[in-house]
DRENDO-1510 file (C-alpha; in Angstrom, 1 decimal, always signed):
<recs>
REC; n; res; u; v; w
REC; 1; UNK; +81.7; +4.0; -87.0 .
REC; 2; UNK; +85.2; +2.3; -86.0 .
REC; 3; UNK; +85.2; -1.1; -84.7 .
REC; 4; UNK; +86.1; -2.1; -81.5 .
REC; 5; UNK; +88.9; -5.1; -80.9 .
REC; 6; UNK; +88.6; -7.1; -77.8 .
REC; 7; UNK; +91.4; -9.4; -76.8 .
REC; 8; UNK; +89.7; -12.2; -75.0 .
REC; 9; UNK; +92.6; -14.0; -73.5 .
REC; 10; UNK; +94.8; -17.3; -74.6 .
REC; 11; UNK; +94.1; -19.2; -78.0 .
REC; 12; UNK; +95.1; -22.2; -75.8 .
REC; 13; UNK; +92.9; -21.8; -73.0 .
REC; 14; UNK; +89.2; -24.0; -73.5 .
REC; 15; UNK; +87.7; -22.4; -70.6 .
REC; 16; UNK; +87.6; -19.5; -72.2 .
REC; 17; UNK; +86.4; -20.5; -75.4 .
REC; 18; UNK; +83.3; -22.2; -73.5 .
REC; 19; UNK; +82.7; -19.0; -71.9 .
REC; 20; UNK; +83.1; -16.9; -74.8 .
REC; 21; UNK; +80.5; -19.9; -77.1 .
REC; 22; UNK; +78.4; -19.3; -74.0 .
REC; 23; UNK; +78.0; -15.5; -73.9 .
REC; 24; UNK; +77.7; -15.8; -78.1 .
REC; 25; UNK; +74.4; -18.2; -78.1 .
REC; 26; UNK; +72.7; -16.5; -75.3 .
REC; 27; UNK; +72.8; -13.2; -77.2 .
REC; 28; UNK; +71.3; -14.9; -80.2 .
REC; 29; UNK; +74.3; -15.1; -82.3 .
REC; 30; UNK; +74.7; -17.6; -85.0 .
REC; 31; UNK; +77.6; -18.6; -87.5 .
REC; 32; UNK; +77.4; -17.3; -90.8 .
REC; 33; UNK; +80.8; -18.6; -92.1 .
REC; 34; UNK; +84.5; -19.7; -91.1 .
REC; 35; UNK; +87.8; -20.8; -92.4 .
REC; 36; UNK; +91.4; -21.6; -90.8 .
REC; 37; UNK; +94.6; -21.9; -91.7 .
REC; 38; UNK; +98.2; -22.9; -90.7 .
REC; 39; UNK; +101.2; -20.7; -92.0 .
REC; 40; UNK; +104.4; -22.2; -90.5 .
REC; 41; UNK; +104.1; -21.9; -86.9 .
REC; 42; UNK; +100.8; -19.5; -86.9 .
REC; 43; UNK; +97.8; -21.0; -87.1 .
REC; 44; UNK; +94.3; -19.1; -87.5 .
REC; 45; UNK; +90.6; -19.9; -87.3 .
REC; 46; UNK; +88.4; -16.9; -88.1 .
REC; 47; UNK; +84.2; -16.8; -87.9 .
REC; 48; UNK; +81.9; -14.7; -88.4 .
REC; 49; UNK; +78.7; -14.3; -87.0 .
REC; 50; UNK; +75.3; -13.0; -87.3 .
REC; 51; UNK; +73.2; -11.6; -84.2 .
REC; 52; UNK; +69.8; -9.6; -83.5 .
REC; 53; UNK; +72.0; -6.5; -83.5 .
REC; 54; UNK; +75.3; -7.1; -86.4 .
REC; 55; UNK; +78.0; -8.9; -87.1 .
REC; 56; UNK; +80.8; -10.1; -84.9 .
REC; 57; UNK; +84.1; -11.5; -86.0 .
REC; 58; UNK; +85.8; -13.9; -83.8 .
REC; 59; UNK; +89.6; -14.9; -84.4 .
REC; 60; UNK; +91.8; -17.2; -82.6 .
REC; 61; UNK; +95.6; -16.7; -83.3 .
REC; 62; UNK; +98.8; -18.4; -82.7 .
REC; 63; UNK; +100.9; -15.8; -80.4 .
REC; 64; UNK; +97.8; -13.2; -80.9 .
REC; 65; UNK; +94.6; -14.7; -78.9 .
REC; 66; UNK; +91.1; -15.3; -78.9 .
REC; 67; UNK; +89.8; -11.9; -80.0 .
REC; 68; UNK; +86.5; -10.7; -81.0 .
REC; 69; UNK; +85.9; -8.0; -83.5 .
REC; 70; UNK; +82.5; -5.6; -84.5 .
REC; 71; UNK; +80.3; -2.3; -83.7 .
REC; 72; UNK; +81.4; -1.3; -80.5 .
REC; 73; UNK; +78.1; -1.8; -78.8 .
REC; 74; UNK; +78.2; -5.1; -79.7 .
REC; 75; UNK; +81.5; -5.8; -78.4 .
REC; 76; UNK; +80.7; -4.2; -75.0 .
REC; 77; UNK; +77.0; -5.9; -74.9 .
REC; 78; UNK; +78.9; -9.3; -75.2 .
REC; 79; UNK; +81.9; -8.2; -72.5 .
REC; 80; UNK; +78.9; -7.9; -70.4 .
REC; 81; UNK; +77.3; -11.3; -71.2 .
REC; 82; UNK; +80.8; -12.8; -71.0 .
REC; 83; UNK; +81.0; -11.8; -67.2 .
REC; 84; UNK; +77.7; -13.1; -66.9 .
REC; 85; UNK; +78.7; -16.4; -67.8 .
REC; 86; UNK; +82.4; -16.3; -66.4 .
REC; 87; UNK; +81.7; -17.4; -63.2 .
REC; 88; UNK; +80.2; -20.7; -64.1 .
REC; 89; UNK; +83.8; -21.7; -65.4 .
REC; 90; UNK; +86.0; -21.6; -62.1 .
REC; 91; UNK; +89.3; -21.7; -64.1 .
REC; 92; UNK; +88.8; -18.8; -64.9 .
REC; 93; UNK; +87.9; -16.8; -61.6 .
REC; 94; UNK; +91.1; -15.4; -61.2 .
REC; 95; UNK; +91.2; -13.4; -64.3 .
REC; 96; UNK; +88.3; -11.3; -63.3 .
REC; 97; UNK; +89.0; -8.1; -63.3 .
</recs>
């Protein structure tokens, strides 16, 4: 089975990193490990974590985003838990699809 890449939005923007934190712990997941690092003018944190149903990889990227990474069931089971949570972070109302 192919994974399934999700761009989440901005590296920069914190809102979205609450939300994204948010939807993670209520589905259970937990980290398993991480590392970053800083290559001229990219910088990259990377984590993997563990949940009830897999692994998800999250990355945040200089120029790329805040992406997440895994199964595609998992992917869309947190796109739906992210929505869930996205309206109790007004900043970021207007990117609602």
């Amino acid at each position: 089975m192919s994974a399934e890449h999700w761009i989440v939005g901005s590296e920069t923007d914190d809102a979205l990193f609450k939300s994204l934190g948010e939807a993670l712990r209520a589905l259970g997941y937990q980290l398993d490990s991480e590392w970053s690092g800083v290559a001229s003018s990219q910088d990259i944190s990377h984590w993997e974590l563990v949940g009830p149903g897999g692994s998800l990889v999250v990355e945040s990227e200089t120029y790329a985003g805040l992406s997440v990474s895994g199964a595609p069931e998992l992917v869309s089971a947190l796109k739906l838990e992210f929505q869930r949570v996205l309206p109790a972070n007004t900043s970021l109302q207007a990117r609602r699809p």
